[in-house]
C-alpha positions as CSV (number, residue, x, y, z in Angstrom):
1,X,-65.1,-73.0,41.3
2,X,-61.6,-73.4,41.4
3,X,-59.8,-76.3,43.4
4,X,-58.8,-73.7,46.1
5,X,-61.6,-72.5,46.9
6,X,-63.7,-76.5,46.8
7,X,-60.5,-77.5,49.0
8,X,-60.6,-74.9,51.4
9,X,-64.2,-75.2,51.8
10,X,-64.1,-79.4,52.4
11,X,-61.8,-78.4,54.8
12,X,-63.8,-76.5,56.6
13,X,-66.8,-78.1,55.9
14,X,-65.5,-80.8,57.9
15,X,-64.3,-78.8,60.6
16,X,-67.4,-77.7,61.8
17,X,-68.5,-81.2,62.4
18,X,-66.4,-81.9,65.2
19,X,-67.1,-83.5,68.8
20,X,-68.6,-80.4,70.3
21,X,-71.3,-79.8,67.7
22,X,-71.6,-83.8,68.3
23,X,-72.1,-82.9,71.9
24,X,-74.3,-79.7,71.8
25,X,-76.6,-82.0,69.2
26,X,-76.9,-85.0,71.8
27,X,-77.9,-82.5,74.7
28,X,-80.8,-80.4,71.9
29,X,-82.2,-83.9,71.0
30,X,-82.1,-85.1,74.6
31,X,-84.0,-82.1,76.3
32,X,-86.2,-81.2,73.5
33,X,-89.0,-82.3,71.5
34,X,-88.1,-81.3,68.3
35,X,-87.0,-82.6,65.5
36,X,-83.0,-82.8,65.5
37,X,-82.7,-82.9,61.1
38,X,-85.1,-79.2,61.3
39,X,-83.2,-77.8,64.5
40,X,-79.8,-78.2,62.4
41,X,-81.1,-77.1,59.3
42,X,-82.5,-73.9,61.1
43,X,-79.3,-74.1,63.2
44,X,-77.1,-73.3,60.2
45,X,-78.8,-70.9,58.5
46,X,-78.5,-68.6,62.0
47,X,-74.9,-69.3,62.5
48,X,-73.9,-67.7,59.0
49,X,-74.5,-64.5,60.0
50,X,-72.6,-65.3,63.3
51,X,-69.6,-67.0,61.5
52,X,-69.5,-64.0,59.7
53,X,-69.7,-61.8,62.9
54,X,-66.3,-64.0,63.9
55,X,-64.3,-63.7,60.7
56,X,-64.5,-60.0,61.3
57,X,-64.0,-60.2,64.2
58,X,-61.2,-62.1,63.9
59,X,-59.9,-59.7,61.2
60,X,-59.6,-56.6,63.1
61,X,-58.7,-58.0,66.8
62,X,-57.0,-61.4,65.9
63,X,-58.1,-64.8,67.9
64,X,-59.1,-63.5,70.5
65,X,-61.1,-61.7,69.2
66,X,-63.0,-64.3,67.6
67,X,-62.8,-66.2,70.5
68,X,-64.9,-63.5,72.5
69,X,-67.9,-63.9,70.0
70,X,-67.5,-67.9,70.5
71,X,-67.3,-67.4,73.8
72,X,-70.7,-65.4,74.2
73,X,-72.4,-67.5,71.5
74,X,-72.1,-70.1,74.1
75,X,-73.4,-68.4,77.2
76,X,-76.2,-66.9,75.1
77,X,-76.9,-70.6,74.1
78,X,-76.4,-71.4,77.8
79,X,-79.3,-69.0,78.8
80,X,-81.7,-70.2,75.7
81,X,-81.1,-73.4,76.6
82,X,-82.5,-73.0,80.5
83,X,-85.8,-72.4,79.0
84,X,-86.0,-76.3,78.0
85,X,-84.5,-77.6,80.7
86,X,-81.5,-76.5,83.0
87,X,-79.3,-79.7,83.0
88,X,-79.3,-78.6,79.4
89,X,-78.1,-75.4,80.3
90,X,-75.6,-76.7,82.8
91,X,-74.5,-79.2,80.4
92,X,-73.7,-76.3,77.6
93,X,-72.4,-74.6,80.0
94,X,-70.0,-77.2,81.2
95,X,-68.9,-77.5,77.1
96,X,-68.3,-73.7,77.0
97,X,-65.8,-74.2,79.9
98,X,-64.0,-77.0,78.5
99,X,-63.1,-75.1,75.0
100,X,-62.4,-71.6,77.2
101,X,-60.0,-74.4,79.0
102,X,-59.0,-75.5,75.6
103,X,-57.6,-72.7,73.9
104,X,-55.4,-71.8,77.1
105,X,-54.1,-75.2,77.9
106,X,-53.6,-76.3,73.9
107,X,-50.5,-74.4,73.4
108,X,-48.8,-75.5,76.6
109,X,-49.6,-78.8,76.0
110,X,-48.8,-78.7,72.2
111,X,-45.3,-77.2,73.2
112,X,-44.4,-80.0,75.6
113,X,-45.2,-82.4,73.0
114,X,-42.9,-81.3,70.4
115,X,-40.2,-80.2,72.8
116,X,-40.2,-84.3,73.6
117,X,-40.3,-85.2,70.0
């Protein structure tokens, strides 16, 4: 494995873990009765295909693109999620609005702050 490849992976590696997956893990292990080490193992393994589904995604139509699979990932999660309890579903729900909020406001907001710098 060349250093490239091992960097590029750490990086996103660690990228994944991030405060919405930290979310999205607190509101699973709240509402359900599962184990939360089997439901991220099982987790992962479903969202290669779907990662996969993005990149191309991403490929052919850009950003948005990708955004529009992430976008129904998360109201398809949103409806799975109603069938253990529906304060979980409002709850992903509610985190599906705040990165659709994200991606608009993050460039405005980026701009203003190097425009000030």
């Amino acid at each position: 494995m060349t250093s490239e490849i091992l960097i590029s992976s750490i990086a996103f590696g660690l990228f994944i873990v991030c405060p919405r997956m930290a979310g999205m893990i607190h509101i699973i292990n709240k509402h359900s009765n599962v184990s939360i080490l089997r439901t991220v193992l099982v987790g992962t393994l479903i969202s290669i295909p779907l990662l996969l589904l993005m990149l191309i995604m991403f490929e052919y139509l850009g950003i948005w693109g990708a955004i529009v699979i992430c976008v129904l990932t998360d109201f398809i999660a949103t409806l799975i999620m109603k069938e253990i309890s529906k304060k979980a579903a409002i709850e992903t729900f509610i985190i599906a609005l705040f990165v659709i909020l994200g991606v608009k406001i993050a460039p405005a907001v980026s701009n203003f702050i190097v425009e000030l710098l």
